[in-house]
C-alpha positions as CSV (number, residue, x, y, z in Angstrom):
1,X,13.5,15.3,31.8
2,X,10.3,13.4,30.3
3,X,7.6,12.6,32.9
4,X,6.9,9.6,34.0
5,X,5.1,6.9,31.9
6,X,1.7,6.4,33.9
7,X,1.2,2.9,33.1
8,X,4.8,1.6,33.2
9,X,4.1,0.0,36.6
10,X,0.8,-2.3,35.1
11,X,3.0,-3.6,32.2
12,X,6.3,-4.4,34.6
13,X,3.3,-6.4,36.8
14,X,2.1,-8.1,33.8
15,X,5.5,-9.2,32.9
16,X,6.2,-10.4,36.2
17,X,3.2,-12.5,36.6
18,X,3.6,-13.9,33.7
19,X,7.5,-14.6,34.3
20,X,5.9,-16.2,37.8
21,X,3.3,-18.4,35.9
22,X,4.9,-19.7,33.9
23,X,3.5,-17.3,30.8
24,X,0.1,-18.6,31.0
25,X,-1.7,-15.2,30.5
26,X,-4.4,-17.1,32.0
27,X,-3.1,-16.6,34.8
28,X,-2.5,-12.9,34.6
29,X,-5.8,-11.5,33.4
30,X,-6.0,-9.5,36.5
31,X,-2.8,-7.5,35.8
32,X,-3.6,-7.3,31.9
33,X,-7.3,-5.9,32.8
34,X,-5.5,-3.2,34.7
35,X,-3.0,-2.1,32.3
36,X,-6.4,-1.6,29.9
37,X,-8.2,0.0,32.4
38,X,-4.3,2.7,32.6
39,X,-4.4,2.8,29.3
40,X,-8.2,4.1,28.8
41,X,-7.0,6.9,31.2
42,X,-3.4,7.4,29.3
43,X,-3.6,6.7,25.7
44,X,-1.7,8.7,23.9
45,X,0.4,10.2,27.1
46,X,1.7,6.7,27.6
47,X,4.0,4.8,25.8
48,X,3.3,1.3,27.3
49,X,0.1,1.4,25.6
50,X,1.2,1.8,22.2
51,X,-0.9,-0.9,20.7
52,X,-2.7,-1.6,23.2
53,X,-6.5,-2.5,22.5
54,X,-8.7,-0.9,24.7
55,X,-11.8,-2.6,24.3
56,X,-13.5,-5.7,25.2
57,X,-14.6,-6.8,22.3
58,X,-13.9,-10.1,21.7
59,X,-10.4,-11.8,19.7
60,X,-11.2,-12.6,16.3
61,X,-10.2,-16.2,15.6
Protein backbone atom coordinates (compact mmCIF):
# COMPACT_ATOMS: atom_id res chain seq x y z
CA UNK A 1 0.00 0.00 0.00
CA UNK A 2 1.66 3.50 -0.96
CA UNK A 3 2.19 5.85 2.06
CA UNK A 4 0.46 8.58 2.55
CA UNK A 5 0.94 11.76 0.45
CA UNK A 6 2.34 14.37 3.09
CA UNK A 7 0.90 17.41 1.71
CA UNK A 8 -2.51 16.08 0.44
CA UNK A 9 -4.16 17.70 3.43
CA UNK A 10 -2.65 21.57 2.39
CA UNK A 11 -3.94 21.16 -1.20
CA UNK A 12 -7.69 19.66 -0.07
CA UNK A 13 -7.55 23.16 2.35
CA UNK A 14 -6.58 25.21 -0.50
CA UNK A 15 -9.39 23.84 -2.54
CA UNK A 16 -11.73 24.34 0.10
CA UNK A 17 -10.98 27.87 0.75
CA UNK A 18 -11.11 28.72 -2.43
CA UNK A 19 -14.55 26.71 -3.03
CA UNK A 20 -15.60 29.00 0.28
CA UNK A 21 -14.38 32.29 -1.31
CA UNK A 22 -15.57 32.35 -3.92
CA UNK A 23 -12.03 31.35 -5.91
CA UNK A 24 -10.49 34.53 -5.02
CA UNK A 25 -6.95 33.08 -4.26
CA UNK A 26 -6.70 36.29 -2.54
CA UNK A 27 -8.36 35.12 -0.12
CA UNK A 28 -6.52 31.87 0.39
CA UNK A 29 -2.89 32.91 0.46
CA UNK A 30 -2.65 31.46 3.92
CA UNK A 31 -3.48 27.88 2.82
CA UNK A 32 -1.37 28.24 -0.51
CA UNK A 33 1.76 29.59 1.68
CA UNK A 34 1.49 26.34 3.60
CA UNK A 35 1.20 23.93 0.88
CA UNK A 36 4.85 25.70 -0.29
CA UNK A 37 6.13 25.63 2.98
CA UNK A 38 4.90 21.09 2.72
CA UNK A 39 6.25 21.02 -0.35
CA UNK A 40 9.90 22.53 0.58
CA UNK A 41 9.82 19.59 3.11
CA UNK A 42 8.27 16.87 0.44
CA UNK A 43 9.28 17.59 -2.94
CA UNK A 44 9.78 14.78 -4.68
CA UNK A 45 8.02 12.31 -1.96
CA UNK A 46 4.80 14.08 -2.67
CA UNK A 47 2.66 14.06 -5.42
CA UNK A 48 0.54 17.26 -4.72
CA UNK A 49 3.55 19.18 -5.39
CA UNK A 50 4.21 18.13 -8.75
CA UNK A 51 4.64 21.63 -10.19
CA UNK A 52 4.56 23.30 -7.48
CA UNK A 53 7.01 26.42 -7.33
CA UNK A 54 8.70 26.60 -4.28
CA UNK A 55 10.07 29.97 -4.25
CA UNK A 56 9.03 33.40 -3.63
CA UNK A 57 10.28 34.91 -6.27
CA UNK A 58 8.06 36.99 -7.77
CA UNK A 59 5.28 36.05 -11.01
CA UNK A 60 6.55 37.14 -14.18
CA UNK A 61 3.93 39.28 -16.00
Amino acid sequence: MPKKDPCKIFACRIQKCLEDNKFQESACQHAIEDLKDCCKKWQGQSLVCDGIKTDNSPKKA
